[in-house]
TORKEDO-180582 format. One line per field, with one value per residue: residue number from 1; residue in one letter; chain; x, y, z of N, C-alpha, C, O in turn. Coordinates in steps of 0.05 Angstrom, whole numbers, padded with zeros to 5 digits. Layout:
<sites>
num = c(NUM ...)
residuo = c(A ...)
cadena = c(A ...)
nc1 = c(X ...)
nc2 = c(Y ...)
nc3 = c(Z ...)
cac1 = c(X ...)
cac2 = c(Y ...)
cac3 = c(Z ...)
cc1 = c(X ...)
cc2 = c(Y ...)
cc3 = c(Z ...)
oc1 = c(X ...)
oc2 = c(Y ...)
oc3 = c(Z ...)
</sites>
This chain:
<sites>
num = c(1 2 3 4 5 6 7 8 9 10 11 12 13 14 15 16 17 18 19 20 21 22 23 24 25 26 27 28 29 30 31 32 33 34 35 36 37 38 39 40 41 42 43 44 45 46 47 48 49 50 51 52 53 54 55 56 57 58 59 60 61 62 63 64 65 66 67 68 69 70 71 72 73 74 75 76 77 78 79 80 81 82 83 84 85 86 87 88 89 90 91 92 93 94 95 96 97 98 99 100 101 102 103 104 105 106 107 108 109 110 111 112 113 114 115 116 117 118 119 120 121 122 123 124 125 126 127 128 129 130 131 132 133 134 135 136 137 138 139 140 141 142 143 144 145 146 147 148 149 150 151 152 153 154 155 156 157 158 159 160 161 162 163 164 165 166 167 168 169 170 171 172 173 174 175 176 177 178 179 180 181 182 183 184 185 186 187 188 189 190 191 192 193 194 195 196 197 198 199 200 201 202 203 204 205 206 207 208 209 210 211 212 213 214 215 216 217 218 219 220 221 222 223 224 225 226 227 228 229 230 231 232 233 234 235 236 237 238 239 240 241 242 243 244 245 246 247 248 249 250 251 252 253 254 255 256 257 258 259 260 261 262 263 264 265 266 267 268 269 270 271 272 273 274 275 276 277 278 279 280 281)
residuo = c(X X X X X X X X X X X X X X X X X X X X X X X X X X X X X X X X X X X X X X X X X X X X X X X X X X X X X X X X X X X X X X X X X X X X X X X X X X X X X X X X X X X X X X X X X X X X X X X X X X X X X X X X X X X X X X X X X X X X X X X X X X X X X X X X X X X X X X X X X X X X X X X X X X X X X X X X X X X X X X X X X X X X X X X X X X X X X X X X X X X X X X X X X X X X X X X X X X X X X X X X X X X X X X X X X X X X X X X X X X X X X X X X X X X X X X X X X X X X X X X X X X X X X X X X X X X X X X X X X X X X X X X X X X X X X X X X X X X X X X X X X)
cadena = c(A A A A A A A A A A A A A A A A A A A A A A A A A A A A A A A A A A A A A A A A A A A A A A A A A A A A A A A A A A A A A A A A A A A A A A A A A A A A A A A A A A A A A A A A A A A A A A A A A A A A A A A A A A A A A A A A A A A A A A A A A A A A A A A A A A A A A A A A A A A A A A A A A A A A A A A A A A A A A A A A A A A A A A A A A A A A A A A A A A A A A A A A A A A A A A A A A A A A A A A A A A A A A A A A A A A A A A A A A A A A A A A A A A A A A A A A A A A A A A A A A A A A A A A A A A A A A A A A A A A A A A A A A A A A A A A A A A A A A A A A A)
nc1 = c(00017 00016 00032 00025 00059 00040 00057 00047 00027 -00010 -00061 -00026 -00033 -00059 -00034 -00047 -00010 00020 00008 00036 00037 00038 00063 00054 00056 00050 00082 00035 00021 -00006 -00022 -00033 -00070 -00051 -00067 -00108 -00103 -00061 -00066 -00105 -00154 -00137 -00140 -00201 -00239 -00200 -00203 -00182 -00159 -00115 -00079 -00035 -00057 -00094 -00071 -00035 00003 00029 00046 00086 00094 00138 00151 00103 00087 00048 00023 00064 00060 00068 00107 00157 00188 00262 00315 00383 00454 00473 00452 00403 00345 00300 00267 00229 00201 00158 00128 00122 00152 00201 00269 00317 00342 00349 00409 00393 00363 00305 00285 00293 00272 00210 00203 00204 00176 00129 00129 00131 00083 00054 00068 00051 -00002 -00035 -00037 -00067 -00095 -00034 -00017 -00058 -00052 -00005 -00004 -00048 -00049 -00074 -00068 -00038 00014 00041 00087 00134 00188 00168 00180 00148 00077 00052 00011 -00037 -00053 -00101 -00127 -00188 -00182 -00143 -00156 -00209 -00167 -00158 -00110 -00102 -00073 -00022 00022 00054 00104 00130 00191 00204 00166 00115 00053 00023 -00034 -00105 -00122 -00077 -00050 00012 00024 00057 00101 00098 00047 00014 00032 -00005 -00044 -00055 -00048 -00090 -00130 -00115 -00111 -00171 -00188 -00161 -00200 -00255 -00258 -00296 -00318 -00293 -00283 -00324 -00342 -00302 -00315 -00359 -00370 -00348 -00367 -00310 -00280 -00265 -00279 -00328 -00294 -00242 -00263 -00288 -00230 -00197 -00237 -00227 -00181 -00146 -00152 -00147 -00091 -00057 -00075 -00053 -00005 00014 00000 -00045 -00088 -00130 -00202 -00182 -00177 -00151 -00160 -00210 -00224 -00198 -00147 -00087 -00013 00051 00101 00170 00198 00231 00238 00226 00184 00171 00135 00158 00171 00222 00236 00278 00287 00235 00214 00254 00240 00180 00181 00210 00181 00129 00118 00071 00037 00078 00074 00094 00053 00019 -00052 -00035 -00057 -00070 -00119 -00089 -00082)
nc2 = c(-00024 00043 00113 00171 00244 00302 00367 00438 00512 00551 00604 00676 00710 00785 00820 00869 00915 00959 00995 00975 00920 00865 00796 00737 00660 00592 00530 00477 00405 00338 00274 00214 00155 00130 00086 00016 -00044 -00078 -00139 -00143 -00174 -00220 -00233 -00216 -00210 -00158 -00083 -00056 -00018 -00018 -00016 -00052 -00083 -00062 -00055 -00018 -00001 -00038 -00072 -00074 -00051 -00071 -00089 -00092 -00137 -00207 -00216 -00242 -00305 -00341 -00296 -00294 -00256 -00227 -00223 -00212 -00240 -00194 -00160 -00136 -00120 -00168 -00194 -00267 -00301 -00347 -00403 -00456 -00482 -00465 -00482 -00462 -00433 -00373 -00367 -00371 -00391 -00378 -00376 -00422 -00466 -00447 -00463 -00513 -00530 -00523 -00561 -00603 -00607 -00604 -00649 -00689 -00689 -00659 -00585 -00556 -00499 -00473 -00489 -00472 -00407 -00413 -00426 -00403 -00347 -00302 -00280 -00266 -00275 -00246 -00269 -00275 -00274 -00292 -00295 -00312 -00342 -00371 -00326 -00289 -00236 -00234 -00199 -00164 -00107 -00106 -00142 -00102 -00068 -00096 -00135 -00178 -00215 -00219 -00268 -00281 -00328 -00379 -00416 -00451 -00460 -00495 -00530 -00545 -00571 -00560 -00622 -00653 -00660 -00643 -00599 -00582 -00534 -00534 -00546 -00504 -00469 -00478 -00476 -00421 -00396 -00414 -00378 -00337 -00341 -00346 -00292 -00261 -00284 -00275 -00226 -00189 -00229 -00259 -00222 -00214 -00260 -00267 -00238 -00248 -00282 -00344 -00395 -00420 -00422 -00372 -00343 -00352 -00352 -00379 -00423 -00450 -00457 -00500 -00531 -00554 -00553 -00554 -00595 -00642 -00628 -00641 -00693 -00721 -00706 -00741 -00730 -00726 -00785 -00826 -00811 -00774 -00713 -00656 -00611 -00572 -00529 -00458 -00455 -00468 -00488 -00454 -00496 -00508 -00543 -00595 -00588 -00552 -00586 -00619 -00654 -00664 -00649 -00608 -00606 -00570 -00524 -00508 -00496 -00458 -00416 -00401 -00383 -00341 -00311 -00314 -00308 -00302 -00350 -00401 -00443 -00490 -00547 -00536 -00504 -00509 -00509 -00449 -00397 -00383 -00352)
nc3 = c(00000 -00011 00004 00012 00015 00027 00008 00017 00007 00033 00020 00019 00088 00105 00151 00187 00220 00268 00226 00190 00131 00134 00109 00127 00119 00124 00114 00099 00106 00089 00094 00066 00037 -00023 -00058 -00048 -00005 -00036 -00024 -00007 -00020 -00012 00050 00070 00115 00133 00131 00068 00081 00133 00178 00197 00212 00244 00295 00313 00357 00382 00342 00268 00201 00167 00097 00074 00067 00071 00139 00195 00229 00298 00328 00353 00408 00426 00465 00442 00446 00450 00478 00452 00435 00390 00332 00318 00267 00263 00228 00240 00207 00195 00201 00212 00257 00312 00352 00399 00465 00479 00439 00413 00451 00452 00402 00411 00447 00420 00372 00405 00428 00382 00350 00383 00379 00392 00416 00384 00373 00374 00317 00284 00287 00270 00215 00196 00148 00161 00224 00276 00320 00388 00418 00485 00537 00609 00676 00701 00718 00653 00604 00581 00580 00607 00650 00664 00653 00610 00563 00550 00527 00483 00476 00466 00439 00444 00480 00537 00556 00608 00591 00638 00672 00705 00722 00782 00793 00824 00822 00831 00785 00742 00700 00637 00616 00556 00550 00580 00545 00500 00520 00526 00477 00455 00478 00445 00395 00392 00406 00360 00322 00336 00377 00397 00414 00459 00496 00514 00540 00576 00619 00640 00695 00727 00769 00806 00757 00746 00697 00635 00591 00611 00623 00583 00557 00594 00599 00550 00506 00536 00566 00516 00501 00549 00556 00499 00513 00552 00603 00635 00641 00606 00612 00660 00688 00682 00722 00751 00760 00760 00782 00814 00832 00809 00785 00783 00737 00701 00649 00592 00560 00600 00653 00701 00766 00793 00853 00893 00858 00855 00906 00925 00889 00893 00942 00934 00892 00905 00961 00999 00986 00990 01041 01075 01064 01094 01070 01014 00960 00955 00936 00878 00815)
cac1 = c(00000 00030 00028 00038 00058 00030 00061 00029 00021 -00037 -00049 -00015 -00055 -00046 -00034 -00043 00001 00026 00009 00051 00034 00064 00049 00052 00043 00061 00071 00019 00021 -00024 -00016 -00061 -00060 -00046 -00088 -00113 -00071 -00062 -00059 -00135 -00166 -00127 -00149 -00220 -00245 -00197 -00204 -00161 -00137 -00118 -00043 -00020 -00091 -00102 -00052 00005 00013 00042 00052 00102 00100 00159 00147 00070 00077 00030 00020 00078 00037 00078 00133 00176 00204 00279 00341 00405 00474 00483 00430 00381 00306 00302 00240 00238 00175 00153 00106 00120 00170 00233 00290 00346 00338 00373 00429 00376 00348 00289 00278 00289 00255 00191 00199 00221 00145 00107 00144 00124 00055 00034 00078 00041 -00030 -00044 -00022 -00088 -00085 -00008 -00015 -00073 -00046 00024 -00017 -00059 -00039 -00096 -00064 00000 00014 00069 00102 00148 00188 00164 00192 00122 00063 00045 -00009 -00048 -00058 -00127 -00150 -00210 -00170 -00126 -00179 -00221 -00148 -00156 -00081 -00099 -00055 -00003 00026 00075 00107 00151 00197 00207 00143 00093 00020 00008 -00065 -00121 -00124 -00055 -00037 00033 00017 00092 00096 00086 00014 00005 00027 -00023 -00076 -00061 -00047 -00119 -00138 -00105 -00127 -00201 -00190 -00152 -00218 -00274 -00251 -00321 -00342 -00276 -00277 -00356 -00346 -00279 -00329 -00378 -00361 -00367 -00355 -00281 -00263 -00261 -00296 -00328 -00271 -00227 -00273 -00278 -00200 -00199 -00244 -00230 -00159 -00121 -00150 -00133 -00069 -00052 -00078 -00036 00027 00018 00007 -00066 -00096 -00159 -00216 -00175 -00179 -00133 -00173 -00248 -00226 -00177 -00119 -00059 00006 00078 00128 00198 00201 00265 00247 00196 00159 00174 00121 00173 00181 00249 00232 00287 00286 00205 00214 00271 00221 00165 00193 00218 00160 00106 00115 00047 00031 00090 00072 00102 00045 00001 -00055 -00013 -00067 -00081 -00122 -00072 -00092)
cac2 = c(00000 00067 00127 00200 00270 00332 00395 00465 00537 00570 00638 00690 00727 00804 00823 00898 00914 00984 01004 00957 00905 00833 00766 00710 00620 00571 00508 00456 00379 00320 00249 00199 00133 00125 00056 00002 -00053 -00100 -00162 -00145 -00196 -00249 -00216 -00208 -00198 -00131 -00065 -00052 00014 -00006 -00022 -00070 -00099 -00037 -00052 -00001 00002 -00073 -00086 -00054 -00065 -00063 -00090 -00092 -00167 -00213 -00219 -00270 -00323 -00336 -00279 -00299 -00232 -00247 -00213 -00236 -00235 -00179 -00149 -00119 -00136 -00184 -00216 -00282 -00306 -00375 -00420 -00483 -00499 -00456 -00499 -00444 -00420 -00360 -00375 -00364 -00409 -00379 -00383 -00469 -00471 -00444 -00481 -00543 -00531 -00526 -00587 -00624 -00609 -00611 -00678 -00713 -00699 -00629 -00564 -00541 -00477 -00466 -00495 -00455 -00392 -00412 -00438 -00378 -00320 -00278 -00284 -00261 -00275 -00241 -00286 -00260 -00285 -00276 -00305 -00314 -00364 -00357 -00319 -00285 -00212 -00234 -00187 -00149 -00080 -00112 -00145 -00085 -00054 -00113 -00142 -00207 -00224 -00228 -00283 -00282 -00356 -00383 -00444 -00476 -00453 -00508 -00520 -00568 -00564 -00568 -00644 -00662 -00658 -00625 -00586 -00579 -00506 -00530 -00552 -00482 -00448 -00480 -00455 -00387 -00395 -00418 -00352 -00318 -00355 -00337 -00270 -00262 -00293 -00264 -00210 -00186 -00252 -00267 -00202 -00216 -00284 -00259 -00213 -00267 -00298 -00374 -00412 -00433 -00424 -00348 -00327 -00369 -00359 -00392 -00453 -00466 -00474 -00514 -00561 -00557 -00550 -00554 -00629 -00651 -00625 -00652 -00725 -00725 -00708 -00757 -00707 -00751 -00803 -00817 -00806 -00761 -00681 -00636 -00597 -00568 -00496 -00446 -00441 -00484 -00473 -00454 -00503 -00508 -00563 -00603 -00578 -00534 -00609 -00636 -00656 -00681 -00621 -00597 -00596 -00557 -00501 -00496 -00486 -00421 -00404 -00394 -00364 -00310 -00301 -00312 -00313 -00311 -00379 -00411 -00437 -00515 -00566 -00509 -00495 -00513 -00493 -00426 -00383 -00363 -00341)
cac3 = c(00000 -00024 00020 -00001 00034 00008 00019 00004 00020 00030 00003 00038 00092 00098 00175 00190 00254 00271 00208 00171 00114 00140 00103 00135 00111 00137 00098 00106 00096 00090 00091 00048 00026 -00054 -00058 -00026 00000 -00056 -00015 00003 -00030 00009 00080 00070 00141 00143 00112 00058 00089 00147 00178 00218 00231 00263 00320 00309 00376 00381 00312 00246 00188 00147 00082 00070 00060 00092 00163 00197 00250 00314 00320 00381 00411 00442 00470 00430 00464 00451 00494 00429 00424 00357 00337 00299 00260 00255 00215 00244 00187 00205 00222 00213 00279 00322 00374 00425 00482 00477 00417 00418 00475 00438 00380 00418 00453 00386 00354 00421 00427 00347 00345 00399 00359 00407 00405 00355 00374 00364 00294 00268 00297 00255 00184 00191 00153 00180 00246 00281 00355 00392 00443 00495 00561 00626 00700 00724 00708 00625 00602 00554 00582 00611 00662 00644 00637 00591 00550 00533 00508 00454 00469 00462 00411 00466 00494 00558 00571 00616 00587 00654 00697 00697 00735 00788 00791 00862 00820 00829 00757 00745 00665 00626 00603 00538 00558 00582 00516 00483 00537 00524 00451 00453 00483 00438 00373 00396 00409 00342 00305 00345 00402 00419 00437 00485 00513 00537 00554 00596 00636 00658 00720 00722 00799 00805 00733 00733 00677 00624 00572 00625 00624 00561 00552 00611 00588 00518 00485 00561 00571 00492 00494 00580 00553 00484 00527 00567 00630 00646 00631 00591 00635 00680 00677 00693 00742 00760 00764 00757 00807 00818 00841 00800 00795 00766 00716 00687 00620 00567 00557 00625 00675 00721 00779 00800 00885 00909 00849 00858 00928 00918 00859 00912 00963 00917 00880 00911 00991 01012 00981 01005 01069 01072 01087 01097 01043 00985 00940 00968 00905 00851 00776)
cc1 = c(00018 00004 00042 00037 00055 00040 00051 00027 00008 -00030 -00042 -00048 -00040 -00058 -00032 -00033 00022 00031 00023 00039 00053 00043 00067 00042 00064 00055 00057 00027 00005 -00018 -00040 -00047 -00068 -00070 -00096 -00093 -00068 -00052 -00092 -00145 -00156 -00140 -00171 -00236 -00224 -00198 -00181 -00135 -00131 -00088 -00043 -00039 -00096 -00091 -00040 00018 00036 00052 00072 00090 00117 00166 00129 00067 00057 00038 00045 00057 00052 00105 00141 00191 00231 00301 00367 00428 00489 00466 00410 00365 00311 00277 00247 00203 00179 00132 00097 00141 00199 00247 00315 00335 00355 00379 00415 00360 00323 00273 00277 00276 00223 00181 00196 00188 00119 00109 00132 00097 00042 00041 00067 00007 -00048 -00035 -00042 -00088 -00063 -00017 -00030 -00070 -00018 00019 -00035 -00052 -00052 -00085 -00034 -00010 00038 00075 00130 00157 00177 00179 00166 00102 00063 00016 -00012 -00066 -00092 -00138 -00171 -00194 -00158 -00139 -00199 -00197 -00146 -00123 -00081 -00083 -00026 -00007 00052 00085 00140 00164 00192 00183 00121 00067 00012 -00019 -00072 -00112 -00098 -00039 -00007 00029 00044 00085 00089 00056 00009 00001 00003 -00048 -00080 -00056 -00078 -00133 -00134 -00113 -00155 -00208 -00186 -00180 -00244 -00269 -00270 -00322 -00322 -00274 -00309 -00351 -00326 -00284 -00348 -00363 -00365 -00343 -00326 -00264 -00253 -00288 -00306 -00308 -00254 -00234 -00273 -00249 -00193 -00208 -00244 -00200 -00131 -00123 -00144 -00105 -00049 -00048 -00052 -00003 00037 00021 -00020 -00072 -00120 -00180 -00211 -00177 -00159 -00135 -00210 -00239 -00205 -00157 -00105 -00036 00038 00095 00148 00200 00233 00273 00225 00176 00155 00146 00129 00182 00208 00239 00243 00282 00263 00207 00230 00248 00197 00167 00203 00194 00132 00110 00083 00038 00053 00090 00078 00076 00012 -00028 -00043 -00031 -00075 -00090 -00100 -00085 -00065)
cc2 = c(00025 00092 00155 00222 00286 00358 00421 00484 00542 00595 00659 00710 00757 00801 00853 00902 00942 00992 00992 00929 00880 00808 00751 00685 00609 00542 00482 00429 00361 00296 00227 00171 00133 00100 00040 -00012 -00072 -00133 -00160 -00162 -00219 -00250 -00203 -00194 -00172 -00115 -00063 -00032 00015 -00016 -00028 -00087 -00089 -00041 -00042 00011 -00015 -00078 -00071 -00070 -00057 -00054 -00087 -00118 -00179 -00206 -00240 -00283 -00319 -00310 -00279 -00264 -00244 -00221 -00232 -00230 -00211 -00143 -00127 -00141 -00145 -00198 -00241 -00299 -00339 -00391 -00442 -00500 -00496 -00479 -00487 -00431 -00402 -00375 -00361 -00377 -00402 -00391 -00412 -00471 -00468 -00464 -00516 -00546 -00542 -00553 -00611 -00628 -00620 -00641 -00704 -00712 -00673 -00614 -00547 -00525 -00462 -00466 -00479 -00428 -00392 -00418 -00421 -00345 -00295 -00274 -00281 -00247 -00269 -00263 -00273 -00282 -00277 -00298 -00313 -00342 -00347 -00343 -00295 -00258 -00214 -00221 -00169 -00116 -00084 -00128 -00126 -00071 -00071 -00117 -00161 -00222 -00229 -00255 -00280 -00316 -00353 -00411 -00469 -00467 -00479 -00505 -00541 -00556 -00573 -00608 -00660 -00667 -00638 -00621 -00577 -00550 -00507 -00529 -00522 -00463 -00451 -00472 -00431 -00382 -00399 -00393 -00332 -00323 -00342 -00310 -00255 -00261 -00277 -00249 -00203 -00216 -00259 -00247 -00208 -00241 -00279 -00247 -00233 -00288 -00327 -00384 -00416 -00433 -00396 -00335 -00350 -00376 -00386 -00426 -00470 -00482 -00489 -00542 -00567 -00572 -00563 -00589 -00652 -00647 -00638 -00687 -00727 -00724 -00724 -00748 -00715 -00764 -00804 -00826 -00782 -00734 -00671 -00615 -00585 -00536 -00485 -00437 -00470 -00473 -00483 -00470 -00499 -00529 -00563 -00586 -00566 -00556 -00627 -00630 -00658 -00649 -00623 -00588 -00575 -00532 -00491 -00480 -00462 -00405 -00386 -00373 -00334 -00301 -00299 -00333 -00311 -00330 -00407 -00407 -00473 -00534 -00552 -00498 -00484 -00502 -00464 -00413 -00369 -00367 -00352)
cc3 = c(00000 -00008 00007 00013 00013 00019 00006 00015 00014 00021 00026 00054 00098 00131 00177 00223 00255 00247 00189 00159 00121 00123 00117 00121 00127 00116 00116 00099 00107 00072 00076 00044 00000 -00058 -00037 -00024 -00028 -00057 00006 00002 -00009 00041 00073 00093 00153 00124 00100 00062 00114 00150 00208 00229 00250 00290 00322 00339 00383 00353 00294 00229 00164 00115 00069 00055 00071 00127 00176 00225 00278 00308 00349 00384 00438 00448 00460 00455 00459 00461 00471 00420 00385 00355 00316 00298 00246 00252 00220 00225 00189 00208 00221 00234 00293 00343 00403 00443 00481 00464 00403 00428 00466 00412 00384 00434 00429 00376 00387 00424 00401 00348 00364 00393 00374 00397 00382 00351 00366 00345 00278 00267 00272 00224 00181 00193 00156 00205 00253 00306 00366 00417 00455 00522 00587 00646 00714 00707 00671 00627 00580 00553 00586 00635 00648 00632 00613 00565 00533 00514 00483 00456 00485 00447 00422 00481 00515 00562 00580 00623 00601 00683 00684 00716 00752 00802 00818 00850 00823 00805 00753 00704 00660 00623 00582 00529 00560 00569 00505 00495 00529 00495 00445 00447 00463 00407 00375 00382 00386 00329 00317 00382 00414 00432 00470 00502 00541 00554 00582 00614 00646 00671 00720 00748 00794 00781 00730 00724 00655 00607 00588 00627 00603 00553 00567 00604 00565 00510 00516 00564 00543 00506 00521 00570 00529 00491 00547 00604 00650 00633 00622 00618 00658 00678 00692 00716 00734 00769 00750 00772 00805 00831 00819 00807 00767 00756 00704 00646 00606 00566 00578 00639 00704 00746 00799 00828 00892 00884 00853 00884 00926 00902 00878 00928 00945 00907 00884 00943 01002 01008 00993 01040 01065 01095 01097 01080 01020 00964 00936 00930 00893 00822 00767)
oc1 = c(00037 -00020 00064 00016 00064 00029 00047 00023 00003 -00008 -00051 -00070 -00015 -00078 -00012 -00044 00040 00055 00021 00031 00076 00019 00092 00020 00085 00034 00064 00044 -00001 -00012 -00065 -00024 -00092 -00093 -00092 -00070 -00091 -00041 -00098 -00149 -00171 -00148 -00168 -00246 -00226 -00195 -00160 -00112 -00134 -00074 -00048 -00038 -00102 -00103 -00022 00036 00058 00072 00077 00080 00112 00177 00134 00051 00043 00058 00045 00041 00052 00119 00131 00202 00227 00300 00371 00423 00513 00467 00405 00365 00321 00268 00265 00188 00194 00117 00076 00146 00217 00235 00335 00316 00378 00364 00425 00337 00310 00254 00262 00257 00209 00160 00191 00177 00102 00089 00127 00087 00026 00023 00071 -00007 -00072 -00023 -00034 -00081 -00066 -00030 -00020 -00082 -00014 00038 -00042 -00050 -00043 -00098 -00013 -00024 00057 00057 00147 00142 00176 00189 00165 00110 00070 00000 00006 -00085 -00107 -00160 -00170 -00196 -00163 -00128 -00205 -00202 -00133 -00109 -00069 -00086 -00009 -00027 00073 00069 00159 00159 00184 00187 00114 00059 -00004 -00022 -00059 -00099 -00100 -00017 -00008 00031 00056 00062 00075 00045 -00002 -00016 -00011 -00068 -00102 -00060 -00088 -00144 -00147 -00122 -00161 -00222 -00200 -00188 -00253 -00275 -00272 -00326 -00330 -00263 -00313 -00356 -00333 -00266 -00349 -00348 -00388 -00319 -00321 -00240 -00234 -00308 -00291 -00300 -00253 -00220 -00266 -00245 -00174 -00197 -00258 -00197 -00109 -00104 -00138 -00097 -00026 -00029 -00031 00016 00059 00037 -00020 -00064 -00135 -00175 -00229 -00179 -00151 -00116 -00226 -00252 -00194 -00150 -00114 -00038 00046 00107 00144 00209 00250 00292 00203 00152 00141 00136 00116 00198 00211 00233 00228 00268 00262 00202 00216 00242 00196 00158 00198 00187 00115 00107 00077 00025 00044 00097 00062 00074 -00010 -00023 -00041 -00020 -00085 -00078 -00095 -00097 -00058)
oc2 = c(00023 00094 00158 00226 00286 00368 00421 00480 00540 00605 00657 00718 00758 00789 00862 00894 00942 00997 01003 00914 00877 00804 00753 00687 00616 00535 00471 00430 00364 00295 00231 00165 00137 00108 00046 -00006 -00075 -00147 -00173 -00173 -00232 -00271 -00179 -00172 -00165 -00123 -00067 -00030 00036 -00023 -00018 -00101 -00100 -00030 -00052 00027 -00006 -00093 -00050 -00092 -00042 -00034 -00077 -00122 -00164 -00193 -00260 -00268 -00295 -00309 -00264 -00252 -00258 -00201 -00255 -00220 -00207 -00119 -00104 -00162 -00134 -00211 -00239 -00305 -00350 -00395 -00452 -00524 -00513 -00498 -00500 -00416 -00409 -00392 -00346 -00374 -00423 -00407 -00420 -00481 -00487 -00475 -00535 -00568 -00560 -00566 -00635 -00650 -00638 -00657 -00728 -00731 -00669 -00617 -00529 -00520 -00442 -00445 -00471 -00417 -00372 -00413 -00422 -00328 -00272 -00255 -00290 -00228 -00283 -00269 -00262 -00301 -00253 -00317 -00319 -00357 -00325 -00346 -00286 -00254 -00200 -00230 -00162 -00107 -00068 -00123 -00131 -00064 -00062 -00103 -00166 -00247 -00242 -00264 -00277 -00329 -00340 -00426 -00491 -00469 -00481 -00483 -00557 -00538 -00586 -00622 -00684 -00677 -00616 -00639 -00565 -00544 -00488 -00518 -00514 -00446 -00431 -00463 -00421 -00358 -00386 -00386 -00312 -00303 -00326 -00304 -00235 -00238 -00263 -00259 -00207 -00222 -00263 -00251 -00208 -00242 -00285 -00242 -00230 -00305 -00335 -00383 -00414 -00441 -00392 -00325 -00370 -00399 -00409 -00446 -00493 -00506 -00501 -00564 -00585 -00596 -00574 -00605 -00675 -00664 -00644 -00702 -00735 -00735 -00724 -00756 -00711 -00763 -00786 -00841 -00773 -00731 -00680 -00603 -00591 -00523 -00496 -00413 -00490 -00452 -00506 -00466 -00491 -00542 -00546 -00579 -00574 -00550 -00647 -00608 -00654 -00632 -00639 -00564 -00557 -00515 -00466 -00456 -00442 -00381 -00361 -00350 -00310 -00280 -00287 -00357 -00329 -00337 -00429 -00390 -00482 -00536 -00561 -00475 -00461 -00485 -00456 -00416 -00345 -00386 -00351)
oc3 = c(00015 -00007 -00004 00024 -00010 00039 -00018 00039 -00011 00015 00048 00045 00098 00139 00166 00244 00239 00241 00167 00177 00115 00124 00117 00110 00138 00106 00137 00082 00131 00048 00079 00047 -00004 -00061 -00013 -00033 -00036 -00074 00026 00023 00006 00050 00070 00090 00176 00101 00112 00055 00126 00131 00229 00250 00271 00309 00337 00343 00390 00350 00305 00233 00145 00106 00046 00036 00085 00135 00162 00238 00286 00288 00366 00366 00458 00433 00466 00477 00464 00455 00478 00408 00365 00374 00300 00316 00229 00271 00212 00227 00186 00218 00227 00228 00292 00353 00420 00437 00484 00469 00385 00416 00473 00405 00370 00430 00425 00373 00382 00423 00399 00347 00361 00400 00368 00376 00367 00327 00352 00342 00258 00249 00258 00208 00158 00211 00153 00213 00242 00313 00360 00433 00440 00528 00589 00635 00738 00689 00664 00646 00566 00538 00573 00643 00624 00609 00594 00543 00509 00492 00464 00441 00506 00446 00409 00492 00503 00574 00573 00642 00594 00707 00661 00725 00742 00818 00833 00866 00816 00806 00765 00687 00678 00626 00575 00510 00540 00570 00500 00484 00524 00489 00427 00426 00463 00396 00357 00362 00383 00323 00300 00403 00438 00455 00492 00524 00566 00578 00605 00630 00671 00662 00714 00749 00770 00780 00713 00735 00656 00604 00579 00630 00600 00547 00556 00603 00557 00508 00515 00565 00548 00522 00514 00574 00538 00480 00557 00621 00674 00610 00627 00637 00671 00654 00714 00726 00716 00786 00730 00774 00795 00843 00814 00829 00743 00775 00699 00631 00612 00570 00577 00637 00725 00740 00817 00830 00900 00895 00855 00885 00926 00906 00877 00927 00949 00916 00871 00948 01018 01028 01002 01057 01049 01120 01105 01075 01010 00949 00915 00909 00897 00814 00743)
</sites>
């Protein structure tokens, strides 16, 4: 799409000021768009005029190519923000743990027959999800403030944070991506509806959004990883508690790092023995 600046002077105006004749302009300018985009057609559900899928808060766009699907955002070693966009096919990858660590999620979930979410999110070029690290549980920018801002399209995860649930289930982190990749898939495709559903309250789950993925995409993707068993669920609400896991697809929890993990990050729940489940989001 082709963008054009207009510059122009108006006609002079005549200023009378102690008796003296002054002109004054000032040059003007105005910005336009030349055409539409000409990758409209492909992207029917957005206006042709618009940019970035009207995110330019979150979003660039460089080229005015398509859309890219996941776009991992990373720190290289040489401490400068880099993003790196992936389809699911990449296999030239940067010299970045993260950036494995994500991919090494995706490739574990899709490859064990889960992961739906991820994958449609990465094979749909209507759609482009930022992913980012965080130190805390994952998630998918779901309080209600953050919701009406429409920055759903965000995802926060964290490689080696997993979820042992009130049911005793321990969820890998990659299980969790795909929770909130869920979320974020939805929101992508129909934002009114996740924003309303995200606002109705529903017993122990939250909100209904929360339930659906719970009982939807979170117990596919738990069973295919071998994280329960058939018949078994992963939980009856929404709370658990953070642990430190051996690895991005691990179930297996790392005791003594969970326990430091705790204590640092969340001292009021650490109480040993104590209500272990105490409510966390």
């Amino acid at each position: 799409m082709g963008a054009l600046q207009l510059t122009y002077e108006p006609k002079f105006k005549i200023v009378h000021r102690t008796g003296e004749l002054m002109r004054s302009h000032e040059a003007k300018s105005v910005q336009l768009w030349l055409s539409t985009d000409p990758l409209a057609e492909k992207f029917p559900s957005w206006n042709p005029y618009n940019y970035c899928m009207n995110n330019p808060i979150n979003l660039i766009d460089p080229d005015g190519r398509e859309s890219d699907d996941w776009r991992i955002n990373y720190t290289d070693k040489n401490g400068k923000a880099q993003t790196f966009n992936y389809t699911g096919k990449e296999t030239n990858l940067p010299d970045n743990q993260y950036v494995r660590d994500f991919v090494g999620a995706y490739q574990y979930n899709v490859g064990n027959g889960g992961g739906d979410s991820m994958k449609e999110i990465a094979e749909n070029k209507n759609i482009i999800v930022d992913v980012r690290e965080t130190g805390a549980l994952s998630y998918a920018d779901h309080s209600p403030n953050i919701l009406k801002a429409n920055s759903y399209n965000k995802v926060s995860w964290a490689p080696n944070v997993g979820l042992e649930t009130t049911n005793g289930v321990v969820l890998s982190p990659a299980t969790l991506l795909d929770h909130e990749a869920d979320h974020a898939l939805r929101f992508a495709k129909t934002p009114g509806t996740i924003i309303r559903e995200g606002e109705l309250h529903r017993k122990d789950y939250d909100n209904k959004e929360e339930q659906r993925v719970i009982q939807g995409s979170e117990q596919k993707t738990a069973l295919k990883n071998g994280e329960i068993k058939p018949g078994q669920v992963t939980r009856n609400n929404h709370y658990g508690l953070p642990v430190i896991t051996n690895s991005p697809t691990s179930n297996k929890v790392n005791v003594k790092a969970t326990g430091a993990y705790l204590k640092e990050n969340y001292p009021n729940i650490f109480v040993p023995g104590v209500n272990k489940y105490k409510y966390f989001k």
